[in-house]
C-alpha positions as CSV (number, residue, x, y, z in Angstrom):
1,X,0.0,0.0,0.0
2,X,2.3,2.7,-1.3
3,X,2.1,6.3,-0.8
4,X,-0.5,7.4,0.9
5,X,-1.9,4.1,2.7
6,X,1.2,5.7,5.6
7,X,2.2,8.4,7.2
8,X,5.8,7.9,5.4
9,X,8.3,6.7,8.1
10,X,8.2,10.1,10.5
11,X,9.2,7.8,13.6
12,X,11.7,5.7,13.4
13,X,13.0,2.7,15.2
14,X,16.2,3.7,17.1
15,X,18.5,0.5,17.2
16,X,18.6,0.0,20.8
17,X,20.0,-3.3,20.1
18,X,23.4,-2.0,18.5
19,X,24.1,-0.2,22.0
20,X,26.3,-1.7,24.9
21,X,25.1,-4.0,27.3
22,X,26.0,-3.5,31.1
23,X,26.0,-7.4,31.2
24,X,28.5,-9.7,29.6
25,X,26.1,-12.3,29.1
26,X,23.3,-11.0,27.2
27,X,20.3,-13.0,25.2
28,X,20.4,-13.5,22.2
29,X,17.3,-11.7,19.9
30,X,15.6,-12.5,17.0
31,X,15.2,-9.9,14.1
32,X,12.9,-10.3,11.2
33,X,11.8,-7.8,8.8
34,X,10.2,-7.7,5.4
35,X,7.7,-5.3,3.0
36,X,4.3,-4.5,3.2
37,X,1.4,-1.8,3.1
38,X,3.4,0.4,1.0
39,X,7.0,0.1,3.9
40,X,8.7,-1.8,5.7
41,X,8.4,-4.0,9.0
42,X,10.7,-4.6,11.3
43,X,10.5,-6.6,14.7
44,X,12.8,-7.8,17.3
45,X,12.1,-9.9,19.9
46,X,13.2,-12.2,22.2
47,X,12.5,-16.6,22.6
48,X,14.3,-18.7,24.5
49,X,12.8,-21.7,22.0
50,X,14.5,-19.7,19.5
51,X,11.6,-19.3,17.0
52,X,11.5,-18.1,13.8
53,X,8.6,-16.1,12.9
54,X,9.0,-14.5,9.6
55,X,7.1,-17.1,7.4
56,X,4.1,-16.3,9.8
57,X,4.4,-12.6,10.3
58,X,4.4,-12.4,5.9
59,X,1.1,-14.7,5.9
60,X,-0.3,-12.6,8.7
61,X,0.2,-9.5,7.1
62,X,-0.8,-10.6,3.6
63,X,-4.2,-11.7,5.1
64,X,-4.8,-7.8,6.6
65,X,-4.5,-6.6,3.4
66,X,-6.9,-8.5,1.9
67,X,-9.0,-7.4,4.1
68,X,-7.9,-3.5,4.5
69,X,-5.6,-2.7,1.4
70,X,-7.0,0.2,-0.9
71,X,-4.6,-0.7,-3.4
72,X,-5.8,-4.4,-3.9
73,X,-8.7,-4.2,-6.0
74,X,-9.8,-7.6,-4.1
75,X,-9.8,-6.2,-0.7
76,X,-13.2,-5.8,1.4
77,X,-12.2,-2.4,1.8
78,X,-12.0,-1.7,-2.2
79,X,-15.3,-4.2,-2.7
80,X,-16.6,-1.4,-0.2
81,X,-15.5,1.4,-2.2
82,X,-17.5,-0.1,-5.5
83,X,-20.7,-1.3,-3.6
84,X,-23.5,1.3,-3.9
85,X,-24.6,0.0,-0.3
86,X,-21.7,-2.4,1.6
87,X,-20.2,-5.6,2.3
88,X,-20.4,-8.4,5.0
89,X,-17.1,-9.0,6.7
90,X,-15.8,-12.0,5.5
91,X,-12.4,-11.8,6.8
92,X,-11.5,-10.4,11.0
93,X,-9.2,-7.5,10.3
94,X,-11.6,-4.5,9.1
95,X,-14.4,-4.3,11.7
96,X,-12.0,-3.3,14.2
97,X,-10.1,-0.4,12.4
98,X,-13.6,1.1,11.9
99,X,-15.0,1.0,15.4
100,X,-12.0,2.8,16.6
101,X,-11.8,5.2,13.6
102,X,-15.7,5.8,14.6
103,X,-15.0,6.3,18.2
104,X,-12.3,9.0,17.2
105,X,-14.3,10.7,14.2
106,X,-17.1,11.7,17.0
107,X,-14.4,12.6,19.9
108,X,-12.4,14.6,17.1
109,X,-15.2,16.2,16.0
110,X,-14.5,15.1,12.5
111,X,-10.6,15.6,12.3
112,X,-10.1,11.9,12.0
113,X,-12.0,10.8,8.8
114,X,-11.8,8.2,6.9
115,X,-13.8,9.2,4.3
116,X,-11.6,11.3,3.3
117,X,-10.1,9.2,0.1
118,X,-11.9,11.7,-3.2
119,X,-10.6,14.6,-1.2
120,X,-6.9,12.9,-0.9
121,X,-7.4,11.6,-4.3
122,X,-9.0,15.5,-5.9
123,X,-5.7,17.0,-4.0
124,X,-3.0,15.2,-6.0
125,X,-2.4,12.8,-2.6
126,X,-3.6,9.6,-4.0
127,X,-2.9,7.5,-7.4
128,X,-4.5,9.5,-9.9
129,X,-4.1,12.9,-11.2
130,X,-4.6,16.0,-9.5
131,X,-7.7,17.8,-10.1
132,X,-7.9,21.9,-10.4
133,X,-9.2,22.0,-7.2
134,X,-11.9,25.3,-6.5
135,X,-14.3,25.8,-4.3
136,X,-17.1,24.4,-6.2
137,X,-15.4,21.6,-6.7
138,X,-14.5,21.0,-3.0
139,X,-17.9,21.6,-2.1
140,X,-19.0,18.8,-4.6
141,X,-16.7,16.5,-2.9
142,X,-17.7,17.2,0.3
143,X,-21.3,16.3,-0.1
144,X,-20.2,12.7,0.3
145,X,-17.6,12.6,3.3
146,X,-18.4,12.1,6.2
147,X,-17.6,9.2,8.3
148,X,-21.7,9.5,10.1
149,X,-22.4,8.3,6.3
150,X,-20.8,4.7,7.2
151,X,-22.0,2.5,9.7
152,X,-21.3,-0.9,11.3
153,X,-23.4,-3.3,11.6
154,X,-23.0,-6.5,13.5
155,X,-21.3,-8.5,10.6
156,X,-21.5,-5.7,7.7
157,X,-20.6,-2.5,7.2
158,X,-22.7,-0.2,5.1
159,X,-23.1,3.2,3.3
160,X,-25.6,6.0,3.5
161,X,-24.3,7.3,-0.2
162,X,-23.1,4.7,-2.7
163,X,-20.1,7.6,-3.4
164,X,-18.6,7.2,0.2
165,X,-15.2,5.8,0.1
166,X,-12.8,4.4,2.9
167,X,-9.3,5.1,2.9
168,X,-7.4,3.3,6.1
169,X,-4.5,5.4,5.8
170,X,-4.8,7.4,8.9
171,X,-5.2,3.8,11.2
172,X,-3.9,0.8,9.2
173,X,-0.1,0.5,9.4
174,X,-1.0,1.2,13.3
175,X,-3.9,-1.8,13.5
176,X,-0.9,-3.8,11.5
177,X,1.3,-3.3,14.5
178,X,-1.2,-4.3,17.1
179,X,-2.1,-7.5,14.7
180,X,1.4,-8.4,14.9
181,X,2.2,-8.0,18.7
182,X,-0.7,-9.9,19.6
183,X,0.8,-13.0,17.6
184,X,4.1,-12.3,19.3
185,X,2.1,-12.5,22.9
186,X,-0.3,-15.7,21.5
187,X,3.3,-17.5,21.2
188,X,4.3,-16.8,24.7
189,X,6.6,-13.6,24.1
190,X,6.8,-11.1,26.3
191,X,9.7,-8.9,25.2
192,X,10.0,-7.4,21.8
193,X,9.5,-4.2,19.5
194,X,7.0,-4.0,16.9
195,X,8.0,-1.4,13.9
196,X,5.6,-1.1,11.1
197,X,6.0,2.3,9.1
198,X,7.1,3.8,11.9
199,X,4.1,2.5,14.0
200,X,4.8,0.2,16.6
201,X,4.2,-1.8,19.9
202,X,6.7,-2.4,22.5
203,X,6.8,-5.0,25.1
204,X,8.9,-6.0,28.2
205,X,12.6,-4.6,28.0
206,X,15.7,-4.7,25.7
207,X,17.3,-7.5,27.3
208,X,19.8,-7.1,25.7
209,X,20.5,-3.7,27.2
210,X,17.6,-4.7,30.3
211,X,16.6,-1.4,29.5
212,X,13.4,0.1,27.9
213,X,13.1,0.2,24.3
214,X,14.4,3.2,22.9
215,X,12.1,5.0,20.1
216,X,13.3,7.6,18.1
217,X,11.2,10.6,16.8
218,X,12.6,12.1,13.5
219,X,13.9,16.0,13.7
220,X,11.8,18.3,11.3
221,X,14.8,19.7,9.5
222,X,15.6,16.3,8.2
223,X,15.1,15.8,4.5
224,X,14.8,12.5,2.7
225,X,18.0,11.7,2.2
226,X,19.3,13.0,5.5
227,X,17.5,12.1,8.6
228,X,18.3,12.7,11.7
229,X,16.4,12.3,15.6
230,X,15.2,15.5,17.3
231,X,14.6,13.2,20.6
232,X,14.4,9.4,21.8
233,X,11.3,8.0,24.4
234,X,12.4,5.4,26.7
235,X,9.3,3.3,26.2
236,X,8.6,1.1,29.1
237,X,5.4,-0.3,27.4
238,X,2.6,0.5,24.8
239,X,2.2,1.6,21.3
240,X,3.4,4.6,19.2
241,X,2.5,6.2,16.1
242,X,4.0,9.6,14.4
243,X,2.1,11.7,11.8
244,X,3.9,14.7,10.5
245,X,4.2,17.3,7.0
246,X,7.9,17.1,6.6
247,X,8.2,15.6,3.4
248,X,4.8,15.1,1.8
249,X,3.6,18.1,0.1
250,X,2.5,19.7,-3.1
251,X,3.5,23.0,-4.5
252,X,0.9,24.9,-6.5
253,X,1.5,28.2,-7.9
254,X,4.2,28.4,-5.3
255,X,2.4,27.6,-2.4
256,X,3.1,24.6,-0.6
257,X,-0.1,22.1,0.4
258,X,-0.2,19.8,2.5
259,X,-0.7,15.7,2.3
260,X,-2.8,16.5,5.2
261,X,-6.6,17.1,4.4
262,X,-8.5,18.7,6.6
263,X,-12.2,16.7,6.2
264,X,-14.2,19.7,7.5
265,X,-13.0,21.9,4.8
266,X,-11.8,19.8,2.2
267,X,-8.6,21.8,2.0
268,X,-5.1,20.8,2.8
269,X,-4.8,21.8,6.6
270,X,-2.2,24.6,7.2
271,X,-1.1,24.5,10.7
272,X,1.9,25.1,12.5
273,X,2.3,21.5,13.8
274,X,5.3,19.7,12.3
275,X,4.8,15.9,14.0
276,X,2.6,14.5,17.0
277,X,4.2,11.3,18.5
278,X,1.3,9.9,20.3
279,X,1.3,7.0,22.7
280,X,-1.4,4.6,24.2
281,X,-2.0,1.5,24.8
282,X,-2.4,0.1,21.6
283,X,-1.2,1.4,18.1
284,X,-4.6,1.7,16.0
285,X,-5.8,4.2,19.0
286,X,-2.8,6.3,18.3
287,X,-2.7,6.0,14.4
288,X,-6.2,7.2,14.5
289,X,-5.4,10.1,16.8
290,X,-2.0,11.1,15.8
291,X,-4.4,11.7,12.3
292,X,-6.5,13.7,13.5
293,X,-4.2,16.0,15.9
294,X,-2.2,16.7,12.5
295,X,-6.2,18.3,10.8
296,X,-6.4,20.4,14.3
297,X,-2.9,21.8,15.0
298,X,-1.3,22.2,18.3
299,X,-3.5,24.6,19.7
300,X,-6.6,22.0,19.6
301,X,-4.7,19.1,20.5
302,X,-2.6,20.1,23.5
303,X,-6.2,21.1,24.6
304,X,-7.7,18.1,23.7
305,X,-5.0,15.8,25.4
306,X,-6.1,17.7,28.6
307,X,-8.8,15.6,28.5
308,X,-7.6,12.0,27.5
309,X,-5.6,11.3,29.7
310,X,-5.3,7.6,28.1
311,X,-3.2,9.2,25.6
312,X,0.2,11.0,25.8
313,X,2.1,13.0,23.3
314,X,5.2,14.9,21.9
315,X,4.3,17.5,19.6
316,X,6.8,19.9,17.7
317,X,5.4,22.8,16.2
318,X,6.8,26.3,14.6
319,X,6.5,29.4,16.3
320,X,5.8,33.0,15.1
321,X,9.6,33.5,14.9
322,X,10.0,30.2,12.8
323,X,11.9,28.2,15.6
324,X,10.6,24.7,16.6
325,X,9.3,24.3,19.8
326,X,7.7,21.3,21.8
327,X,5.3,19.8,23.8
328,X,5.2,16.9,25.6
329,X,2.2,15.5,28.0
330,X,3.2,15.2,31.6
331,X,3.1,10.9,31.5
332,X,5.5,10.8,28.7
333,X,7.9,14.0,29.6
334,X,9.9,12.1,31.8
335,X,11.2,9.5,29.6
336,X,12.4,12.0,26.5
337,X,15.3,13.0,25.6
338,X,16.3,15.4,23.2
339,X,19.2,16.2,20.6
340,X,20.8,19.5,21.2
């Protein structure tokens, strides 16, 4: 699921396991990584059995995106997309990615939408060409997103306007990650690091280092070819997701737009916020948020952590003066370090 199926790799797994250990006799770990949705994958872990799961981890994630891939035309979610009314679920990976992203269109109040897709597609963002996009047009668009025009039901999901389309960019490299730690924890693991586009799942420690796993969130002023960390989070346990603008964009008469598209207004959003690291207990809650903080800004978010406390976050953001500055729930504060 290239392009825009991920948030392109704005968090990145720092290589904990390539630091010293205090202890000369350390575990051995097990590393395994591959392609898919669009990225890479990358997980290390550690068995005393020894297992290799990589043959498993490749079926596993070839099954998801049958069920959730926009980019294979055989997928529920793109027999979805053709249907004038729905699908029944015939595979168990895309009911859940839609209860959560439903959950967090209401609490969002619409920043997280994952009807989003003719928008993304109208803006350039998607596969096709981009449109000339005016405000007639927009407001054409807009007619039909709207995640209230989708609903679940029992062992279907169906569609208020035969034009709605589903795009499970914002959530599904994130439900990927949590599909893959649970078939670490099924076999009896209890230590390892899920990486999936930058999404992930940690568990246990580093034993290796018997420390936490060490995460590392990408600097704005990287570019593509050189990247660099602006801090690392000691994570004890959990998930986390990154969403950010730094590389993603479109120029258009010499303004710069977004990948970003803010649902409410069908325009690229144009906010201050650079990337939102967000953390919680599981990865598709943070995908799905980390999307929707990146619609809002900082302004809204910060305000809106305030009252989730189930969530914690690193946000860096420009000022008025054009400096970076940062912002970091209480929770999570304590366990970042930054780069000078």
């Amino acid at each position: 699921m290239p392009g825009r199926f991920r948030h392109i790799a704005y968090s990145l797994l720092a290589l904990a396991l390539m630091q010293g250990s205090p202890s000369s006799r350390r575990p051995d770990s097990i590393a395994i990584r591959g392609n898919t949705m669009g990225t890479t994958y990358h997980i290390t872990y550690f068995d005393k059995a020894g297992r290799n799961f990589k043959h498993d981890v490749d079926s596993l994630l070839e099954t998801i995106n049958r069920s959730i891939s926009n980019y294979d035309t055989s997928s529920e979610v793109s027999r979805f997309n053709r249907e004038e009314r729905g699908i029944a679920f015939d595979l168990p990976y895309l009911k859940e990615p839609l209860r959560v992203a439903s959950e967090v269109y209401v609490a969002s109040e619409g920043a997280l939408d994952l009807t989003v897709m003719p928008l993304v597609n109208a803006w350039g963002f998607g596969p096709g060409l981009a449109l000339e996009m005016t405000q007639q047009r927009v407001d054409s668009i807009r007619q039909f997103v709207g995640f209230d025009k989708v609903q679940v039901i029992a062992d279907s999901v169906v569609k208020q306007d035969p034009r709605v389309q589903i795009d499970l960019g914002g959530v599904g490299q994130g439900y990927g990650a949590d599909v893959l730690a649970r078939f670490l924890r099924d076999n009896g693991l209890s230590d390892y690091l899920v990486e999936l586009g930058g999404e992930g799942v940690a568990a246990g420690r580093n034993r290796k280092t018997n420390r936490p796993w060490r995460i590392g969130i990408l600097d704005p002023g990287s570019t593509l070819d050189n990247q660099y960390f602006k801090a690392y989070v000691s994570l004890p346990e959990g998930a986390f997701t990154t969403a950010g603008s730094y590389f993603n964009y479109r120029e258009i008469n010499g303004k710069r737009y977004s990948h970003t598209i803010d649902p409410v207004t069908g325009y690229p959003a144009d906010r201050a916020l650079l990337s939102v690291s967000v953390f919680a207990a599981d990865c598709l809650t943070a995908d799905a948020w980390d999307t929707a903080f990146m619609v809002m800004g900082h302004e809204k978010a910060i305000a809106l952590l305030g009252k989730h406390p189930e969530l914690q976050a690193l946000l860096l953001y420009t000022t008025e003066d054009g400096s970076i500055a940062s912002y970091a729930t209480p929770g999570i504060a304590k366990v970042i370090s930054y780069e000078p």
